[in-house]
Backbone bond lengths (Angstrom), bond angles and torsions (degrees), N, CA, C in turn:
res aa  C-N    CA-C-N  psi(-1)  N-CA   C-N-CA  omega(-1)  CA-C   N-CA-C  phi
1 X - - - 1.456 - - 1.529 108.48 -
2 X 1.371 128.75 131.44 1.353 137.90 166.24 1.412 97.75 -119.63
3 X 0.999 87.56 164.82 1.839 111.71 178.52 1.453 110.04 -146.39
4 X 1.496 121.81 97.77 1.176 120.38 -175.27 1.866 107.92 -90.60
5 X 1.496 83.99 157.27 1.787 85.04 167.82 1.472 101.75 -143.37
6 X 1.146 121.68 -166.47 1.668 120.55 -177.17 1.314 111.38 -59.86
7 X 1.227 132.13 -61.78 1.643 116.49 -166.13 1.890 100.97 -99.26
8 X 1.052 97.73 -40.06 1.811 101.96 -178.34 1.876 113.05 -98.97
9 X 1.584 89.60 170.22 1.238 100.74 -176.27 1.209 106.75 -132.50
10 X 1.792 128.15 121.27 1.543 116.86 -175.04 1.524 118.34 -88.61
11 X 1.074 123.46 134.86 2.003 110.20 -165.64 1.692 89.86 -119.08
12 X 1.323 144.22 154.83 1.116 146.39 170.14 1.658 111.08 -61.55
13 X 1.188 147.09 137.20 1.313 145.50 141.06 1.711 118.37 -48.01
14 X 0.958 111.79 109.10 1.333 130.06 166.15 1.469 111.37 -74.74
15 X 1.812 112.90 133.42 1.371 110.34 162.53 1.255 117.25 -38.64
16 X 1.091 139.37 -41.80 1.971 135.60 -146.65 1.804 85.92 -103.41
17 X 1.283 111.02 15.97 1.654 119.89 172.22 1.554 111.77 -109.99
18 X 1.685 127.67 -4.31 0.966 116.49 -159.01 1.609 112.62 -95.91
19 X 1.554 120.72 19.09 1.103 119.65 -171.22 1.792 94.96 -112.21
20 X 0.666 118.55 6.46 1.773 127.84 -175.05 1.243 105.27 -121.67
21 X 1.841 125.99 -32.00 1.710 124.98 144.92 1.747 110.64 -28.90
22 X 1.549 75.25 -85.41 1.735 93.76 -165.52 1.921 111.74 -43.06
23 X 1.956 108.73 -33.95 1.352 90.98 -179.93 1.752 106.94 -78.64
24 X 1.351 130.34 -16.73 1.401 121.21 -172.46 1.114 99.92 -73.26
25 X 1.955 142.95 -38.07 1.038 140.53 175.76 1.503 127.99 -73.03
26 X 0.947 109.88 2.19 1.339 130.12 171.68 1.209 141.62 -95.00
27 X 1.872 92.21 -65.06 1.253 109.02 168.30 1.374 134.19 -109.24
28 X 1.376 118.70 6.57 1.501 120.65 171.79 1.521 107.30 -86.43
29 X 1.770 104.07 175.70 1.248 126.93 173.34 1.583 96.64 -40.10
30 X 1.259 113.89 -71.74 1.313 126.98 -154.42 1.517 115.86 -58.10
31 X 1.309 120.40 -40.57 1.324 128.35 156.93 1.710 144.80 -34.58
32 X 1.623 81.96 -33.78 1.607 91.68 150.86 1.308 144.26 -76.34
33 X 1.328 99.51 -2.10 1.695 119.42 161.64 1.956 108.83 -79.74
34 X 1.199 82.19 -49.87 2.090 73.40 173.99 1.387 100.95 -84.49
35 X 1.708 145.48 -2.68 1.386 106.15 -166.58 1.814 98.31 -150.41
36 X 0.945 157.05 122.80 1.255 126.18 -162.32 1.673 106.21 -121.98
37 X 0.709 119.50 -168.66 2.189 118.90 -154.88 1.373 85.62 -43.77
38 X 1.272 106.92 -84.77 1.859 117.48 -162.32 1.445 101.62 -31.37
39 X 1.384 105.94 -86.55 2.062 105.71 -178.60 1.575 112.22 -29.41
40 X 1.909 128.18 -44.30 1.175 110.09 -179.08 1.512 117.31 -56.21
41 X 1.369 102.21 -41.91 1.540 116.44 -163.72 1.264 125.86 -46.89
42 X 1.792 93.01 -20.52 1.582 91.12 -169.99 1.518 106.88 -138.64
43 X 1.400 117.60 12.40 1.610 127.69 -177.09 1.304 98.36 -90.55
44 X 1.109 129.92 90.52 1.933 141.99 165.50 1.651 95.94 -54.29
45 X 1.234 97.72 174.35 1.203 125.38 158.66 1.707 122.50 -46.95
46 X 1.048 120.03 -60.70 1.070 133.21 -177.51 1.492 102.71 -80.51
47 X 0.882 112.78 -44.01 1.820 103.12 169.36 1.449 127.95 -42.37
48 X 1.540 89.57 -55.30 1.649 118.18 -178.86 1.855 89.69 -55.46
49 X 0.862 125.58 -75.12 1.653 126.56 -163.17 1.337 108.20 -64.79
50 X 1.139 116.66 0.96 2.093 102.66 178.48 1.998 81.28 -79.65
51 X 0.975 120.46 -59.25 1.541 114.42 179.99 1.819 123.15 -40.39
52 X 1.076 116.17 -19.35 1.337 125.74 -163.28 1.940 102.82 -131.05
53 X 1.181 71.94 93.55 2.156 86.18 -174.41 1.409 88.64 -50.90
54 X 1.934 96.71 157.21 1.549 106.67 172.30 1.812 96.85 -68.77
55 X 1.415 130.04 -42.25 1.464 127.67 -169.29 1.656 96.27 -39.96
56 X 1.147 113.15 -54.49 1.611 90.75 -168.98 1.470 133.28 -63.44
57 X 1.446 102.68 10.78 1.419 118.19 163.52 1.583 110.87 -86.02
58 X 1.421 103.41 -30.18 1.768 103.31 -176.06 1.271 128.35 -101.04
59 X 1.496 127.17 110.96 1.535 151.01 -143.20 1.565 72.23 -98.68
60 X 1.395 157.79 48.56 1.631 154.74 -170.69 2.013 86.58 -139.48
61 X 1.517 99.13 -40.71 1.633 98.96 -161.93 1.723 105.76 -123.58
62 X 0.983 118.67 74.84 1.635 132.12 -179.37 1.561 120.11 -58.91
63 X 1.245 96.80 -39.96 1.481 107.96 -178.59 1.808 109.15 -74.27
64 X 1.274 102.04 -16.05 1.559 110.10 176.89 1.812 129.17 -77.73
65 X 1.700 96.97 -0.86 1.764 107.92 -156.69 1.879 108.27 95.74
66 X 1.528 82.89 143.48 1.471 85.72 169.91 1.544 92.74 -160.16
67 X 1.548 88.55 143.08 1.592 123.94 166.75 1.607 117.04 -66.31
68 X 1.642 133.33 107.07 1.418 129.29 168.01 1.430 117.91 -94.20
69 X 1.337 151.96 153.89 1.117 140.45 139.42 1.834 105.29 -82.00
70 X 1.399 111.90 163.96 1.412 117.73 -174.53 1.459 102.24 -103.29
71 X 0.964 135.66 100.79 1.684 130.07 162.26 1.090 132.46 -85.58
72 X 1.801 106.33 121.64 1.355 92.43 178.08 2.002 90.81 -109.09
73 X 1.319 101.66 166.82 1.650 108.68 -179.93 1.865 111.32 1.34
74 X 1.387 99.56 45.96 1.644 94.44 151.92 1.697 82.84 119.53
75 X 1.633 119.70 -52.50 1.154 127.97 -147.29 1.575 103.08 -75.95
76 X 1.716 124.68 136.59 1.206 139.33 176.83 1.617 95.50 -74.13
77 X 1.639 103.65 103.64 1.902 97.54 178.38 1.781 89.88 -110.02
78 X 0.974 148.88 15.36 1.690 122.63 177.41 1.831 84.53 151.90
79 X 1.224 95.09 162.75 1.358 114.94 174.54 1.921 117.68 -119.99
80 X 0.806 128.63 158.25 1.529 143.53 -161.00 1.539 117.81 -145.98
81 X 1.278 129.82 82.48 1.346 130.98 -178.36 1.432 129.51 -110.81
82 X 1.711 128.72 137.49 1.490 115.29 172.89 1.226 97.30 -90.80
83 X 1.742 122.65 160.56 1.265 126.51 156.88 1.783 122.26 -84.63
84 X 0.542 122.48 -173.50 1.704 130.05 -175.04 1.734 89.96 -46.87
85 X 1.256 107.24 141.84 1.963 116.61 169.04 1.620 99.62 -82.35
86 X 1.433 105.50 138.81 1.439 122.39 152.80 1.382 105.91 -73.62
87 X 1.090 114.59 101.10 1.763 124.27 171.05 1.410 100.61 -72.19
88 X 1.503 149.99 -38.89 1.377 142.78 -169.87 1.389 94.54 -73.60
89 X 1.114 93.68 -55.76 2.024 91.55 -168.26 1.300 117.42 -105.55
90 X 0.987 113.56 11.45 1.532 124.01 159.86 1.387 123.91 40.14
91 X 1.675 95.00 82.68 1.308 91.00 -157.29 1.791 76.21 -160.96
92 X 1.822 105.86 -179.24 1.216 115.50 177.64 1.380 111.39 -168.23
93 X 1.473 128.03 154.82 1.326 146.53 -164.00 1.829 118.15 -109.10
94 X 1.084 109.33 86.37 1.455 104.89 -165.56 1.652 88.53 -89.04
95 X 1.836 102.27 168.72 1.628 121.59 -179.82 1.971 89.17 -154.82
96 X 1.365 99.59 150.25 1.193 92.88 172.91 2.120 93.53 -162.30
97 X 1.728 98.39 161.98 1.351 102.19 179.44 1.309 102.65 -140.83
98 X 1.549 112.00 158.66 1.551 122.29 174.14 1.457 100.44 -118.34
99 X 1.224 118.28 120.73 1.427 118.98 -173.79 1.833 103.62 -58.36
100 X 1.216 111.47 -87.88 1.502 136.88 -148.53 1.265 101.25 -93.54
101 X 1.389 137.75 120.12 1.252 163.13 -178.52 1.504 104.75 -28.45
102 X 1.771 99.34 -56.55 1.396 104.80 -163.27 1.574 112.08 -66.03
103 X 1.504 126.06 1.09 1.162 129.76 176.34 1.609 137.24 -115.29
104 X 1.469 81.98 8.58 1.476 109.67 162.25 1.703 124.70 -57.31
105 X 1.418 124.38 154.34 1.647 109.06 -179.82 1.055 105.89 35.51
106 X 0.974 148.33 77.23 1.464 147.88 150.50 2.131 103.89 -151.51
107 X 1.616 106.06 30.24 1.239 118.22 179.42 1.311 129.31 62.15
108 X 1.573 117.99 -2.97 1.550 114.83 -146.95 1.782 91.80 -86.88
109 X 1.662 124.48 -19.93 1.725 95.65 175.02 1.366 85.23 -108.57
110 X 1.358 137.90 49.98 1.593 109.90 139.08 1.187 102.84 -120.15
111 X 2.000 131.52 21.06 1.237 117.78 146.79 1.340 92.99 -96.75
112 X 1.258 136.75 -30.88 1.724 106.14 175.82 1.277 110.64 -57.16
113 X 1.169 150.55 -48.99 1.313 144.16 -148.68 1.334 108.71 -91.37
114 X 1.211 113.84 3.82 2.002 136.78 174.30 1.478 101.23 -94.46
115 X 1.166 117.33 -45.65 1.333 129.82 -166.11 1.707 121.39 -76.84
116 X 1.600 90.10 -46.38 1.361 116.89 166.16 1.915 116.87 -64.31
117 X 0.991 114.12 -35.29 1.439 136.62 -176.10 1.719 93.59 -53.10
118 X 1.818 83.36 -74.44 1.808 115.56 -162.92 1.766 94.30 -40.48
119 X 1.731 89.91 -51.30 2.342 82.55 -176.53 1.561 114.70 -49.71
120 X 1.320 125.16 -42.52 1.232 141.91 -157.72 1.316 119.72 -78.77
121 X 1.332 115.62 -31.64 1.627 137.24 164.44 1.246 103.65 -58.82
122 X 1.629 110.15 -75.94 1.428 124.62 177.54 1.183 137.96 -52.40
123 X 1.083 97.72 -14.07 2.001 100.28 -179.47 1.667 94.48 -129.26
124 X 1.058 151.64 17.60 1.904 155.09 -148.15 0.881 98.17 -141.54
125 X 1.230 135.39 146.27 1.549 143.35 123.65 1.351 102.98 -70.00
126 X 1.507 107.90 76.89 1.971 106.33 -179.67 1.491 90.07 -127.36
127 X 1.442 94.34 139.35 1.224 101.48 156.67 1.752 141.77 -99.34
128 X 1.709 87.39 -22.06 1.220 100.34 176.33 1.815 121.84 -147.90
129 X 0.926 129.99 99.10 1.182 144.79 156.25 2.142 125.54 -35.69
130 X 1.046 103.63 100.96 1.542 103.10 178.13 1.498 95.86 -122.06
131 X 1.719 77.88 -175.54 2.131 107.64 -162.25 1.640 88.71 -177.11
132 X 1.485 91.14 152.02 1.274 108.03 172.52 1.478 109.42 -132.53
133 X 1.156 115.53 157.49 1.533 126.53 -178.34 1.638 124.90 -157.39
134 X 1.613 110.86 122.42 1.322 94.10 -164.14 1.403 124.62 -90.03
135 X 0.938 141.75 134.44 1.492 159.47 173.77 1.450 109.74 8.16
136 X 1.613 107.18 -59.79 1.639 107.17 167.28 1.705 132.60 -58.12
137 X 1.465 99.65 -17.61 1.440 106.78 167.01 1.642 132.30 -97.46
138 X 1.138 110.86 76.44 1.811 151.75 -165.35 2.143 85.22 -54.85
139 X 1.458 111.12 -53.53 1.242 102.99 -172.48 1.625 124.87 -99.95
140 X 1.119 101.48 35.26 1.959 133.94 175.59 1.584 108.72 -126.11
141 X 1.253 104.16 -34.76 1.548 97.14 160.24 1.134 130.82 -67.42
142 X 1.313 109.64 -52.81 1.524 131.49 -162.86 1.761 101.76 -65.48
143 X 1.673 101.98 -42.54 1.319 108.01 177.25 1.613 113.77 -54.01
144 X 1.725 123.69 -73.75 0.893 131.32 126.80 1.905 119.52 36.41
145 X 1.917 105.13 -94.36 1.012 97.24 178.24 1.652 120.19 -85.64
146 X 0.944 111.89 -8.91 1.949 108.81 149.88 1.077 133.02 -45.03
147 X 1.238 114.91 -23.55 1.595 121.67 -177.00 1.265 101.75 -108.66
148 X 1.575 107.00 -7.46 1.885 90.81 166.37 1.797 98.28 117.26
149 X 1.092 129.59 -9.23 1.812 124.16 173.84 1.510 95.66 -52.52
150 X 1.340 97.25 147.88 1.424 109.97 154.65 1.415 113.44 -115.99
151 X 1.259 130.25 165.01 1.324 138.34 -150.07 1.776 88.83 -91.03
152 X 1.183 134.32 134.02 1.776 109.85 160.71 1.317 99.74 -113.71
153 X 1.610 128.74 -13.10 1.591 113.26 -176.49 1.492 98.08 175.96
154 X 1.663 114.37 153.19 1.484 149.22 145.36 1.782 110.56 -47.25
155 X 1.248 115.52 99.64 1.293 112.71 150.14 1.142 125.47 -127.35
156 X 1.845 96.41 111.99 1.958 135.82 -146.00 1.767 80.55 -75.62
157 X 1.668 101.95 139.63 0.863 131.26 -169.41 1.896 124.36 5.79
158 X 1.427 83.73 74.25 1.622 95.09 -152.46 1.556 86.75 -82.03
159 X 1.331 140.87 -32.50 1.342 133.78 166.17 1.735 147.63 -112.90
160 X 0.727 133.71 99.69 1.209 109.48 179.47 1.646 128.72 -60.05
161 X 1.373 109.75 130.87 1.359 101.67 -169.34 1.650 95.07 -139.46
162 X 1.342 128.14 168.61 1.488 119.04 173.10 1.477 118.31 32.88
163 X 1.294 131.03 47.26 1.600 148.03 -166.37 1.217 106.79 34.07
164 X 1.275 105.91 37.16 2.161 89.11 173.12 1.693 92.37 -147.62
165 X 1.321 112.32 172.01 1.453 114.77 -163.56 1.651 102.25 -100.21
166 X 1.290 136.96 166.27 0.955 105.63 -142.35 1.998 103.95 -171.72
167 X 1.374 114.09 100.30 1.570 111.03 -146.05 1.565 107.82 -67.54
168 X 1.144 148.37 145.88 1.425 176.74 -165.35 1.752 111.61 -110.45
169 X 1.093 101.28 139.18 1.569 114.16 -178.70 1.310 123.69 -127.21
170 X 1.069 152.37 90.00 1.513 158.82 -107.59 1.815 87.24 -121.96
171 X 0.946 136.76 123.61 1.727 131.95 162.00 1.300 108.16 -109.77
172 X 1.509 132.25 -178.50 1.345 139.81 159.40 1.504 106.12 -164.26
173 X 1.161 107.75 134.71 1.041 101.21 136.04 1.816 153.89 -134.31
174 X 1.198 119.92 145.69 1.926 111.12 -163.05 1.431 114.76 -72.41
175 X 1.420 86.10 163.11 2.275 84.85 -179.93 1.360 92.84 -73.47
176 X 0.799 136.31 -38.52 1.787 121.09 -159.56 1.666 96.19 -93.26
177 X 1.507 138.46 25.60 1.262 134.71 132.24 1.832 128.72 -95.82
178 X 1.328 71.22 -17.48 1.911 84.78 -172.82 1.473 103.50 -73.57
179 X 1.576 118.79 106.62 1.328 117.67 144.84 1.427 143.27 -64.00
């Protein structure tokens, strides 16, 4: 299964893919937005994956979360994943990363996260799609509200990141806003 959108192409993450996860989340530019010195220093392998169900390796169980890599012309630039669907409330939790600096602003995860959306509408009984982003990340927002999130709330020092606490921004967006 691919899922194309205008500049990228989403391909599923395969288990025998999860050692090239864990190093893009770790060790790229982009990774320091989900993880910062301290958290890298000490998030192993096995750490990193108690967070990341084996289902999101399996394109068999959709409704469970699934793991994307982001492609641009062949090249693995960042990955894009939902977690398991709220079937009662019908709704879902996206996370997404841009590996390598140089591919930042240049739109490629706010057509994944367009693309990713478009699957989730279309094949879900979802109604609503969220993401969170924390305060220090100016170019996760911006991305974010390009594709159409709306802000629903402040959550005050919802993380610690770089030893200081650190405010969180909750977005969503609904099927009946999503163009």
């Amino acid at each position: 299964m691919e899922l194309k959108g205008e500049k990228i192409t989403l391909i599923p993450i395969e288990s025998e893919d999860k050692d090239q996860l864990y190093k893009l989340a770790t060790e790229s530019y982009g990774g320091t937005s989900w993880y910062d010195r301290a958290q890298r220093a000490k998030l192993t392998r096995e750490k990193f994956f108690r967070d990341w169900n084996d289902n999101y390796f399996d394109i068999n169980l959709p409704q469970k979360g699934q793991c994307f890599w982001i492609v641009l012309e062949k090249e693995r630039i960042g990955s894009i994943n939902y977690n398991a669907i709220d079937e009662r409330n019908k709704k879902v939790e996206l996370d997404i990363i841009i590996g390598a600096e140089e591919n930042l602003s240049k739109g490629y995860g706010s057509d994944a996260l367009r693309t990713l959306i478009k699957y989730l509408f279309d094949n879900f009984d979802i109604n609503k799609i969220w993401i969170t982003a924390r305060t220090n990340n100016p170019r996760a927002i911006k991305a974010y509200e390009k594709v159409g999130f709306k802000r629903e709330g402040l959550l005050r020092q919802e993380s610690f990141f770089d030893d200081q606490f650190v405010d969180c921004v909750r977005f969503a967006i609904l099927k009946a806003e999503f163009k």
